[in-house]
N, C-alpha and C positions, 0 to 999 in steps of 0.2 A: 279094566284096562291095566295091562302090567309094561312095566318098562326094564328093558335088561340093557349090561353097559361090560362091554368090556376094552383092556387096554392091554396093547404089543409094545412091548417093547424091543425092538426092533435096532438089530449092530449092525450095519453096512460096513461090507469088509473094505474093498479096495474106493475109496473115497476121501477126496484130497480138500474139499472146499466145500463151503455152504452151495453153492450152486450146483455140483453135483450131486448133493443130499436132495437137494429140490427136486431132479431131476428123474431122481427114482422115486422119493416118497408121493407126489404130488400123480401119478401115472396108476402107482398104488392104491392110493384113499379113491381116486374116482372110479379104478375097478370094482374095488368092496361096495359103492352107492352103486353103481351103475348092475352090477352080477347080483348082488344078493339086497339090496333094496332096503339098503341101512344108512341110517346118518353116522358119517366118517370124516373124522380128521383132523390134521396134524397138532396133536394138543401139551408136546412137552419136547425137553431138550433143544429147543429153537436154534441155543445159538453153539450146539457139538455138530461138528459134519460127518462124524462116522454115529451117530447113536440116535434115533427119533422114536417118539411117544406117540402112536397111532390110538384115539381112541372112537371107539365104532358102538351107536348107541341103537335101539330098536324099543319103538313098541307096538304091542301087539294085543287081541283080547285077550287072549288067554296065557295063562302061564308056561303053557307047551308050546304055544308057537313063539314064544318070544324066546324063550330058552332055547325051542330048535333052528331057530333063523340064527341068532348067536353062534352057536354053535358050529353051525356050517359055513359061516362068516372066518370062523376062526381055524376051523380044522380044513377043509379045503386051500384056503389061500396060503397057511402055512404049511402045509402038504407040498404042493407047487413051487413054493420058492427056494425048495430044497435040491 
C-alpha cells in the first residue's frame, strides 16, 4: 500500500475577507474528493484571505496508481482554474 500527498499553494486574487476565501476554497476541496476521489483539505494559511494551503492525500496499492491519481488531482484542476 503506498500513500502520496500533495499541497497547493493556492493566491486568490480579488478577495477582501475570510468569508470570501471560504467561499471559493471550501467548493474547491469538495471537487477534488468528490472528481478524483482523494482526501482534501484546507490545511494552512487559515487566518490570510487572499492565500490558502490545500493539501490533497491519496492511497492506493500500487505506486502508479497513487502517483497517477495525484497527479491528475493536480494537473487537471490547475489546468481549469486558469
Amino acid at each position: 500500500m503506498f500513500v502520496g500527498s500533495v499541497a497547493f499553494d493556492v493566491l486568490l486574487g480579488d478577495v477582501h475577507s475570510l468569508k470570501q476565501k471560504r467561499s471559493l476554497v471550501r467548493p474547491l476541496v469538495a471537487e477534488l474528493r468528490r472528481k478524483y476521489d482523494v482526501s482534501a483539505a484546507e490545511a494552512g494559511h487559515l487566518d490570510l484571505h487572499r492565500r490558502a494551503l490545500v493539501g490533497v492525500a491519496v492511497v492506493a496499492a500500487t505506486m502508479l496508481a497513487t502517483a497517477a491519481r495525484c497527479w491528475r488531482a493536480a494537473t487537471r484542476r490547475a489546468a481549469s482554474m486558469r
